[in-house]
C-alpha positions in Angstrom: 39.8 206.7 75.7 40.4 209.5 78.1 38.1 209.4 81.6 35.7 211.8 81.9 33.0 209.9 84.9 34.5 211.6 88.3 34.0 209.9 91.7 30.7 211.8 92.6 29.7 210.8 89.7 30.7 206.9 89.3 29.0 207.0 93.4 25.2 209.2 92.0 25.3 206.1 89.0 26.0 203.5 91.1 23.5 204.6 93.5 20.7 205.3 90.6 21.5 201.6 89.4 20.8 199.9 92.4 17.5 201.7 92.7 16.2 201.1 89.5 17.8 197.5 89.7 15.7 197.1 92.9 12.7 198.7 91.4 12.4 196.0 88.7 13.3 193.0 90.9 10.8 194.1 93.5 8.1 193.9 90.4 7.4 197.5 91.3 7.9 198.7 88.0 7.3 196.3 85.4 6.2 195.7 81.5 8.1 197.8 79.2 9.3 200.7 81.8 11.0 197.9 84.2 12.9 196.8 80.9 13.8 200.1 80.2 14.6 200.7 83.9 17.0 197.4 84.0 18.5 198.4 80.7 19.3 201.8 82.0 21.1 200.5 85.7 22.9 198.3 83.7 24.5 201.0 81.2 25.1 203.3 84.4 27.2 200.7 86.3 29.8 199.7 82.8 29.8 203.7 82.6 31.0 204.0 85.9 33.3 200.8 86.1 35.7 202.0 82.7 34.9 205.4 84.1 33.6 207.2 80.8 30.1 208.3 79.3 29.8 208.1 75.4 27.0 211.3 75.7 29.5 213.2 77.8 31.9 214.2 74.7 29.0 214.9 72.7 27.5 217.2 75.8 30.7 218.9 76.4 30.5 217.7 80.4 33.7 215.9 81.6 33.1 215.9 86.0 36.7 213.8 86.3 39.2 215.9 88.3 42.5 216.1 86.3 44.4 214.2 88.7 41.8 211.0 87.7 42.4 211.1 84.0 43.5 208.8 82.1 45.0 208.9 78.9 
């Protein structure tokens, strides 16, 4: 599986993640949405720790720098 999350990228998830992590913990978002919300940090932090997006391919987006790929 070839990388295709750059650093900017992996960072903007990471960030988003712990937003919407915080917004559900905090009970400021809750019901249905705060699921939704947790769901969603969750899949944004495994995309950015094995460093590839399963929509990206389909998308045709790839923000890793050549340098960062890996085979």
């Amino acid at each position: 599986m070839k990388s295709n999350v750059g650093t900017t990228d992996k960072l903007i998830r990471v960030i988003l993640a712990v937003v919407l992590g915080t917004l559900y913990l905090t009970n400021t978002v809750t019901g249905v949405l705060g699921i939704v919300f947790l769901v969603f940090a969750i899949v944004l932090i495994i995309t950015s720790l094995i460093s590839f997006c399963p929509f990206y391919p389909l998308l045709g987006i790839n923000t890793c720098s050549d340098k960062n790929k890996k085979s």
